[in-house]
C-alpha positions in Angstrom: 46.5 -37.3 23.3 46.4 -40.4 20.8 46.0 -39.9 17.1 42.7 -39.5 15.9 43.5 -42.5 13.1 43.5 -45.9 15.1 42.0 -49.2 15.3 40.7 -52.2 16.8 42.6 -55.6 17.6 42.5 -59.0 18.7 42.7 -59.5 22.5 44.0 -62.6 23.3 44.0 -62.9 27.0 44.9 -65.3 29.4 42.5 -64.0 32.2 38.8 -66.2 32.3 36.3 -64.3 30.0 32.9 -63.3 30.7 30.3 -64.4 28.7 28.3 -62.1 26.0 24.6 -60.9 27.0 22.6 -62.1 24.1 21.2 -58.5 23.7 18.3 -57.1 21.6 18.0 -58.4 18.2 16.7 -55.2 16.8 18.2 -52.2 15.4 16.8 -49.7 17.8 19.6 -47.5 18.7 20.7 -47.5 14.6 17.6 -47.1 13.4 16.9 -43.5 15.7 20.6 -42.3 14.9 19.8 -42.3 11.7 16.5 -41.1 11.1 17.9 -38.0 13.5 20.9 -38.1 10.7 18.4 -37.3 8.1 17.2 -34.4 10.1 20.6 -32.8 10.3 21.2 -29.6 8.0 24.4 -29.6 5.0 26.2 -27.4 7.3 26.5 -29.7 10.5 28.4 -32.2 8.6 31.0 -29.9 8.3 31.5 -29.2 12.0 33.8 -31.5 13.8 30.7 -32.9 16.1 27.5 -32.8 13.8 25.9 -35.3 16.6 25.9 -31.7 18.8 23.1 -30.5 16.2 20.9 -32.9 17.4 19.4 -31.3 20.7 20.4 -30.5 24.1 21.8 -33.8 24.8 23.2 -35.3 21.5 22.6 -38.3 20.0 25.9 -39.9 19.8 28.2 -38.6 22.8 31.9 -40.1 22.6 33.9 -40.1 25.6 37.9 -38.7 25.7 40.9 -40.6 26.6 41.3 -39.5 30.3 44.3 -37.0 29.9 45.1 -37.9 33.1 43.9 -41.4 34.5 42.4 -42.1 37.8 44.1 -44.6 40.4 42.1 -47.5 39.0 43.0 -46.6 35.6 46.5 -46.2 36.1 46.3 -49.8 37.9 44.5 -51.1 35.2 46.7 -50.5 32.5 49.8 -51.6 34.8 48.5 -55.0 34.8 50.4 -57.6 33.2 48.0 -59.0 31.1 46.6 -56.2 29.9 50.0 -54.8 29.0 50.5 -58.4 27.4 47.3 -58.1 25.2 47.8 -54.3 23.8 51.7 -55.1 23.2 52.2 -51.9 26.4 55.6 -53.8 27.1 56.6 -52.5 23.7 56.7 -49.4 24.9 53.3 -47.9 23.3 51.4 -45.1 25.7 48.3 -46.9 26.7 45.0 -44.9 27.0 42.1 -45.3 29.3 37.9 -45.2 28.7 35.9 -45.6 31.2 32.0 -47.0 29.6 30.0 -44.0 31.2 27.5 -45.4 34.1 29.4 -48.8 34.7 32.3 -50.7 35.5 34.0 -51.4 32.4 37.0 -49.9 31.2 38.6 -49.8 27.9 42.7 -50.1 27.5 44.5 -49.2 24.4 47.7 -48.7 22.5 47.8 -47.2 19.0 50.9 -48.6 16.5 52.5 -48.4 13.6 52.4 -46.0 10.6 48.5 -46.6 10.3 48.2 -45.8 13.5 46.3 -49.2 14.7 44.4 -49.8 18.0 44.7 -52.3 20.2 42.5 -52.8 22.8 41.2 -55.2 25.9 37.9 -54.8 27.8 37.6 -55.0 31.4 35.3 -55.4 34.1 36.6 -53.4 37.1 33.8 -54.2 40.0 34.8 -52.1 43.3 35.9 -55.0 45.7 37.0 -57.8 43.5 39.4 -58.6 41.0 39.8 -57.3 37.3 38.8 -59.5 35.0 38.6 -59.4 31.1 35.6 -59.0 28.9 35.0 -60.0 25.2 35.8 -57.9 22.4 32.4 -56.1 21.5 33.0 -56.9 17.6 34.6 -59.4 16.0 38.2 -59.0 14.4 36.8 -58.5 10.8 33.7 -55.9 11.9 35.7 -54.3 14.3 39.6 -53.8 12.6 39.6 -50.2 12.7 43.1 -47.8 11.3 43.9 -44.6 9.9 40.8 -43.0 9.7 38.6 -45.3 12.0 38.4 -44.8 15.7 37.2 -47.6 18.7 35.4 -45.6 21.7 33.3 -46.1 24.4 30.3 -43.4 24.6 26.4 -42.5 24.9 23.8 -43.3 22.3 20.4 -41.8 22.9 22.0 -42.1 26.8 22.4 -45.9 26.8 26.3 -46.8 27.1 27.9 -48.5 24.2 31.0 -49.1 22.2 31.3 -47.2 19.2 33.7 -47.8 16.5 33.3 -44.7 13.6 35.4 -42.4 11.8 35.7 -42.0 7.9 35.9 -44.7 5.6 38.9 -43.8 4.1 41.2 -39.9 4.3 39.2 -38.7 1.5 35.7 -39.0 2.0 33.5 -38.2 4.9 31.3 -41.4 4.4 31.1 -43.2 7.6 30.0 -46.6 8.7 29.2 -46.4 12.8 29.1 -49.7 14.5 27.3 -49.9 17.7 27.5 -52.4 20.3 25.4 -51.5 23.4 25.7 -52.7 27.2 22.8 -54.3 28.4 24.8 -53.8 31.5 25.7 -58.0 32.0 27.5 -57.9 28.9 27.8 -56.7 25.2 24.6 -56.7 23.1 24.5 -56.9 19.3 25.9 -54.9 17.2 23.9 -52.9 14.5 25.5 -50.4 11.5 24.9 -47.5 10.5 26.2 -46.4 7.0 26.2 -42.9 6.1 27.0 -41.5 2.3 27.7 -38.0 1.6 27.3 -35.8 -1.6 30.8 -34.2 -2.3 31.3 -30.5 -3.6 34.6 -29.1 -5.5 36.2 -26.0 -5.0 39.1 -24.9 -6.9 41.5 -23.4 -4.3 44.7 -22.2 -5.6 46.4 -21.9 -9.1 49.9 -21.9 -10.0 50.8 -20.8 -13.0 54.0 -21.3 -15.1 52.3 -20.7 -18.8 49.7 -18.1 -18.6 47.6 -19.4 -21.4 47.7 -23.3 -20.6 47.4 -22.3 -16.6 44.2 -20.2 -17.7 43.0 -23.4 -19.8 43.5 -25.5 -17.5 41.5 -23.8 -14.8 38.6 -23.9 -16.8 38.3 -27.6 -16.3 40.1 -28.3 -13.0 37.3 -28.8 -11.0 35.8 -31.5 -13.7 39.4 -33.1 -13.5 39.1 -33.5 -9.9 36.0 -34.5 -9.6 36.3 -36.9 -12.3 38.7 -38.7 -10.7 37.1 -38.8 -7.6 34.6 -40.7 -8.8 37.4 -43.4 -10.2 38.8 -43.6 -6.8 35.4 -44.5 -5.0 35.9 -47.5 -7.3 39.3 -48.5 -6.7 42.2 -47.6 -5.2 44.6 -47.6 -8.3 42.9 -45.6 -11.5 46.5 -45.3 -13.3 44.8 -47.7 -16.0 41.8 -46.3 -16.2 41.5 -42.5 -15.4 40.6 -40.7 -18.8 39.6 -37.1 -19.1 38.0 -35.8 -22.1 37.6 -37.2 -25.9 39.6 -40.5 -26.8 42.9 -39.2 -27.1 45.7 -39.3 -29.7 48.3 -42.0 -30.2 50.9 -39.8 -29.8 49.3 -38.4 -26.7 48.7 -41.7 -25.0 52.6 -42.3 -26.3 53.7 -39.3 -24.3 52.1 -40.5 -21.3 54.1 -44.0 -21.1 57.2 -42.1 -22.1 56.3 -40.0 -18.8 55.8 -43.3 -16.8 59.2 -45.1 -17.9 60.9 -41.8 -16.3 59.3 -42.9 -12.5 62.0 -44.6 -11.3 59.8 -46.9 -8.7 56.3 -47.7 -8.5 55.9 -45.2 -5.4 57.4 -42.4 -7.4 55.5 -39.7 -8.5 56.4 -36.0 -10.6 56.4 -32.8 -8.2 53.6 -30.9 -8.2 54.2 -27.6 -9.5 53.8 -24.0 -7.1 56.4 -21.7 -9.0 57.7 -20.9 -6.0 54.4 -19.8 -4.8 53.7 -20.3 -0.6 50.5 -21.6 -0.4 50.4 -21.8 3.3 51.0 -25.0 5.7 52.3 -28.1 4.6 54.3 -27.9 0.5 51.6 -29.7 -1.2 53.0 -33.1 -2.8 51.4 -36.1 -4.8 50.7 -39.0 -2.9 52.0 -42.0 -4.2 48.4 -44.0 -3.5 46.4 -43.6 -6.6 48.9 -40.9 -8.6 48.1 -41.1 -12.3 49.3 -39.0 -15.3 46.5 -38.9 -18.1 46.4 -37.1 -21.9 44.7 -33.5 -21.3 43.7 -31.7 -24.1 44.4 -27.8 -23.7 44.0 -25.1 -26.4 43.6 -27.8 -29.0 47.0 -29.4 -28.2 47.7 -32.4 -25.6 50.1 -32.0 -22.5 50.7 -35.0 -19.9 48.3 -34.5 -17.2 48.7 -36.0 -13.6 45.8 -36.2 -10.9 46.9 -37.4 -7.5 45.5 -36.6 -3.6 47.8 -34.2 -1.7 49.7 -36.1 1.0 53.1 -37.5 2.1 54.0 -41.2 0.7 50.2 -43.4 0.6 48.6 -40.8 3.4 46.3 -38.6 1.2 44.2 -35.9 2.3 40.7 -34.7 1.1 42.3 -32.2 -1.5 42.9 -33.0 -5.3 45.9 -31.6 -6.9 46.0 -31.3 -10.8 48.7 -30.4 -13.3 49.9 -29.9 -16.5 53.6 -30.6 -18.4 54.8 -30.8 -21.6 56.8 -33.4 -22.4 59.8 -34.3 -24.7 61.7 -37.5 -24.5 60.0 -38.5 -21.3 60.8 -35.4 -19.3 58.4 -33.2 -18.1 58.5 -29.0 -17.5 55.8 -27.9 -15.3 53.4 -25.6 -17.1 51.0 -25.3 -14.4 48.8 -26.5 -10.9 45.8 -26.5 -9.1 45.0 -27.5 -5.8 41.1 -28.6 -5.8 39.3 -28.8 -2.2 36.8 -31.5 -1.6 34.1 -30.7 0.9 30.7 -32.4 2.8 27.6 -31.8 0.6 25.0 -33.1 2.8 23.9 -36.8 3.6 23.0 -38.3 0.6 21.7 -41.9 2.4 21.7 -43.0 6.3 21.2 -46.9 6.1 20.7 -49.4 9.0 22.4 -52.5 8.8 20.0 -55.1 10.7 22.7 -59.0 11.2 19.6 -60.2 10.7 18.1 -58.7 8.1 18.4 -56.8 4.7 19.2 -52.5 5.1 16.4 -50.8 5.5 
């Protein structure tokens, strides 16, 4: 099975390409995923196919890579150009789509550490030659890594391409993109954007200093969430992220002291467990948005730091806070918390019209 994570690219083919159906100009398909979005209860956002809520037959139905690929498949993705167009001769597994109800077939390789996608389109008519079809979306629409994913599936039952997934690894808002067939061709493409509200959990506490680990506590969950909303603006808060009243000069001081001990821009301090198992994976700062801050505890400042839990610039959905005194630059862990972001329901489902304003 490919990763989950992957994304969209440029085709450039040497086989004759078929022309794009000028498709509906309307935002039919968008418009009735989303008002059935609205419909959906808090809970089904949390299940791995919400879309299954929506009735018997679901709204949005993707189809698998075939885990094990029919003759034409297998022929398919043996063909030179196509092997040529998704970089196959690189020695990347190629995966197989068929667009439910027709013809067209879908190739793919996934690359690289953000796990990309590349893919070409092809029209597979019993009795005459493959040829290649258009990309659905163009290159800037339809770019799609990490967290986004290119498929072929059902909307409402009409075939379409559907590129979706999270908009980043720690949020659940998603922009779907959907190109229908009007079975000559691609039609055009209409968005869906939906935003989520985001609840805070604190999950685990490691404590080194009773009192500051009990202080800390209190407001780990404001911490996290705090920063969250810092890193729905940008990507870097290590200038920005305050917690709390204006802090101290020395306090601020402490902080750069802290800093100038990083010895590389993708450096970060451990996060502290006290030899604690939490379970799974050791929990680690990602590099991608780590930031130490002044955080006043007990009436005294300590060097905070606030970072997603992840390996290098992957992050995860889960906030990790702690706490370290400082002398000279050098920190002693005092204490930790892991802080779990969940779905809170759909705040907004929006339909992008090309035409038009969102409505």
């Amino acid at each position: 099975m490919r990763p989950m994570k992957r994304t969209l690219g440029a085709a450039a083919l040497a086989a004759v390409l078929m022309p794009v159906a000028a498709g509906a100009r309307d935002t039919a398909l968008c418009d009735r995923l989303a008002a059935e979005a609205r419909k959906l209860p808090a809970s089904a956002w949390n299940g791995s196919d919400p879309w299954a809520a929506t009735g018997k037959t679901p709204a949005l139905v993707l189809e698998q890579d075939s885990a094990k690929p029919s003759p034409l498949e297998a022929q398919l993705a043996s063909l030179p150009w196509v092997k040529d167009a998704i970089g196959a001769d690189g020695g990347w597994a190629v995966f197989t789509q068929r667009l439910p109800g027709t013809d067209v077939y879908m190739a793919s390789t996934v690359e690289g550490t953000l796990h990309c996608q590349t893919s070409v389109f092809i029209d597979a008519k019993p009795g005459a030659a493959p040829k290649s079809l258009s990309e659905p979306i163009e290159t800037d629409e339809g770019d799609v890594c990490w967290t986004i994913s290119g498929d072929f599936g059902r909307v409402f039952g009409k075939p379409a391409y559907i590129v979706h997934g999270s908009l980043n690894d720690h949020t659940d808002d998603e922009d779907i993109r959907i190109v229908p067939w009007t079975g000559h061709g691609w039609g055009k493409m209409c968005k869906v954007s939906l935003r989520f509200s985001k609840t805070f959990t604190l999950a685990h506490t490691f404590c080194g200093d009773r009192d500051v680990c009990r202080a800390g506590e209190a407001i780990a969950v404001d911490v996290a969430t705090a920063y969250n909303k810092v890193r729905e603006r940008e990507s870097n808060p290590d200038l920005s992220f305050r917690f709390g009243p204006p802090p101290t000069t020395a306090a601020l001081a402490a902080v750069e002291r802290a800093k100038t001990k990083l010895p590389a821009d993708t450096s970060t301090s451990e996060f502290p467990t006290f030899g604690e198992k939490e379970g799974g994976d050791p929990l680690t700062f990602s590099y991608n948005g780590f930031a130490y801050f002044p955080v006043l505890l007990n009436g005294k400042y300590y060097v905070g730091a606030i970072g997603l839990d992840g390996v290098g610039w992957r992050e995860s959905g889960r906030a990790l806070f702690a706490v370290y005194s400082e002398n000279q630059g050098n920190l002693t862990p005092l204490a930790g918390y892991a802080v779990d972001l969940s779905n809170g329901g759909l705040i907004s489902a929006r339909v992008e019209n090309p035409n038009g304003p969102a409505n």
